[in-house]
N, C-alpha and C positions, 0 to 999 in steps of 0.2 A: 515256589510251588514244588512240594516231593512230591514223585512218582517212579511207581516200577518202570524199566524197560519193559518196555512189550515184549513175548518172544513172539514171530512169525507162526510159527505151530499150533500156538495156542490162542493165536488173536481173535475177539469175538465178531472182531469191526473187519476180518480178512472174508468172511462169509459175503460180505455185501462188498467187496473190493475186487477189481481186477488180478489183486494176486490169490484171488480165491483160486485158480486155474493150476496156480502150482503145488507142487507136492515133493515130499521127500528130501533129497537133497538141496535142490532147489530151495526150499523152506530154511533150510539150514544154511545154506551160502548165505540168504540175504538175511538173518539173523546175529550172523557172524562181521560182516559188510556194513550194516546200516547206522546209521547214528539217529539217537534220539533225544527231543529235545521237549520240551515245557515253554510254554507261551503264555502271558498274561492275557488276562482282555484289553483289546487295544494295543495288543505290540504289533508289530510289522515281523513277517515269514517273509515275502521278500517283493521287492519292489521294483516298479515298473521301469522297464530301461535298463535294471541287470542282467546280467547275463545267468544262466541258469548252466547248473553244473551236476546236477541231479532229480530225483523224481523226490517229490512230499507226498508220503501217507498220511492222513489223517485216522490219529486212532479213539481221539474222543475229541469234543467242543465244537462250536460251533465258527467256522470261517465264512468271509467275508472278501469274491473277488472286487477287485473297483480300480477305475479308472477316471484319469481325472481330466474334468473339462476345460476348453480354451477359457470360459470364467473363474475356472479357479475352485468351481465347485466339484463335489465326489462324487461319480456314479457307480453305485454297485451294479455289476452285468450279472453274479452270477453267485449261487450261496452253496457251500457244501458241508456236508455230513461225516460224520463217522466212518471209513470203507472208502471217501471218496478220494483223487488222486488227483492232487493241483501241481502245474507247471509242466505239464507234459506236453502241451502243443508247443510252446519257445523252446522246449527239450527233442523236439522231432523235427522242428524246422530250422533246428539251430541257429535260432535267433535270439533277440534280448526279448524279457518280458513284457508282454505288451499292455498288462496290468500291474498291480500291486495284488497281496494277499496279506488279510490281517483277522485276528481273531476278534471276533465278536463275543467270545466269554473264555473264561480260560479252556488251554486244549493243549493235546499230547499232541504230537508229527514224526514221525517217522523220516528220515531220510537215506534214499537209496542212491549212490554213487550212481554218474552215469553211467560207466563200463558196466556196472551191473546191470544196468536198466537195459542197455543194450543188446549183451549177452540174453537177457531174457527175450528181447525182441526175434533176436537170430534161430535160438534152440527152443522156444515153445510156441509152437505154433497157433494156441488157445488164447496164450497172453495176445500175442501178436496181433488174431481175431479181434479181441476184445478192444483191446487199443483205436483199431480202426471204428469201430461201433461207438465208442467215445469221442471219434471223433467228429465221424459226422453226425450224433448226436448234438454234438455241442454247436456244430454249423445248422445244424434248424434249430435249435433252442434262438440263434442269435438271431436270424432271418424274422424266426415268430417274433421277436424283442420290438426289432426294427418295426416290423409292421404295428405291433400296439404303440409302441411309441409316438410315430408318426399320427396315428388315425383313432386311436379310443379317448376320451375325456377322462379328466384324472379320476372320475369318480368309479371309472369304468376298471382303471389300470389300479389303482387302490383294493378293491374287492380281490382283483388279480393277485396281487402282493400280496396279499392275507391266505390265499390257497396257496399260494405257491408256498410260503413260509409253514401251512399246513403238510403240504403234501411231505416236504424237503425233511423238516425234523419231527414227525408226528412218530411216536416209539410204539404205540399199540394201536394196533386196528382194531375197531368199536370201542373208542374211547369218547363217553359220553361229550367232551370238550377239551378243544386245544389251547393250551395256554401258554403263550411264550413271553418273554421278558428282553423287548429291544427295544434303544432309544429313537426318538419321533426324528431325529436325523437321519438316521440310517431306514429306517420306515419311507422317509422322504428322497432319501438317495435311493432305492430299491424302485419306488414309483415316479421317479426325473419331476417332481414339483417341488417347491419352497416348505419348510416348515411347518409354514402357519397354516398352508392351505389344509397339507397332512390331519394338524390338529382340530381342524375347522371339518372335516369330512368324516373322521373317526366320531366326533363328538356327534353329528348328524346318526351316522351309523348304530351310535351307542344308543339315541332317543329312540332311535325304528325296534330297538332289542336285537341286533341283529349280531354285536359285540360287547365285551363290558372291559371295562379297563381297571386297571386299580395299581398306581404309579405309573411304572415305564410297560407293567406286565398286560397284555393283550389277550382276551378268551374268546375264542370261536363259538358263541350260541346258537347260529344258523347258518351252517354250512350251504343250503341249498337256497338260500336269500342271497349267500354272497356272489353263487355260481349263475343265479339268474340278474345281476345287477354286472356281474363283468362280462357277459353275453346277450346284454340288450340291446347294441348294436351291431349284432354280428347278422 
């Protein structure tokens, strides 16, 4: 996969990113600093149990956090975009990673040493902010997880899985339909059911008109059907 090095200064994907905050010099150190790399679909960025020695930018594609269950099966906890910045909780509590991270189509990353990432913690105060905002972010993201997990019916958590995957990589707002291209595994690891259920639920969905499919690729037709089917027993 050829691709440019990002520069910091001019990244599109730094707008929607935590190192939106910095400027000037700053910009230039971690330009200077950073290594970047190209990732297939389906390769492994880095895996659960390692130790982490830096911060990942994502500067285009689509990732895939996941962690894997005492049966052996995958569960995705968590999906990120363009701007977003993975391994930075096992990077602040200076521990091993407590997931895996893998692309789900090909993607550009960024990598920030940690002295750097550090150094930014120390001398910008905005990053710093930001940082903490991510982080308890992502502690009610997991909280809310837990609770649908335990207590909505897959049919419920599926509708869910389809906005969320809406909301996470949707690129224009009033965009008459979303349409993404993911395998019914990983649709099934994002909603903690089997497979076949997935495709058995989809295909019900597709008869209501409420989605249409066509291969692996998934279209959003009614956005406000999906939002009243994953809030019917709330």
């Amino acid at each position: 996969m050829k691709f440019t090095t990002p520069d910091c200064r001019n990244c599109t994907s730094r707008t929607a990113s935590l190192l939106g905050c910095c400027r000037g010099t700053e910009l230039e150190q971690l330009s200077a600093t950073k290594s970047c790399f190209a990732y297939k679909k389906g390769q492994l960025i880095f895996h659960e149990g390692g130790k982490p020695s830096g911060l990942y930018c994502i500067n285009s594609g689509k990732i895939k956090i996941t962690k894997m269950g005492s049966d052996g099966k995958e569960q995705i906890v968590r999906l990120a975009k363009p701007g977003d910045m993975i391994g930075y909780r096992a990077l602040m509590a200076d521990s091993n990673y407590s997931a895996s991270a893998v692309a789900l189509d090909d993607a550009v990353i960024c990598f920030i040493p940690r002295s750097q990432f550090l150094e930014l913690i120390s001398q910008n105060a905005d990053f710093a902010s930001g940082l903490m905002k991510l982080l308890s972010n992502a502690l009610g993201e997991a909280e809310e997880r837990m609770v649908q997990m335990a207590y909505k019916p897959v049919r419920e958590r599926l509708a869910e899985a389809l906005l969320l995957l809406q909301k996470t990589y949707k690129q224009q707002e009033g965009e008459d339909h979303f349409t993404i291209s993911i395998s019914r595994e990983d649709l099934a690891s994002i909603v903690g059911t089997a497979k076949e259920t997935t495709i058995r639920l989809l295909s019900d969905l597709k008869e209501e008109q409420v989605i249409t499919t066509k291969g692996s690729s998934i279209t959003i037709l009614d956005t406000e059907k999906l939002y009243k089917i994953c809030h019917l027993y709330d």
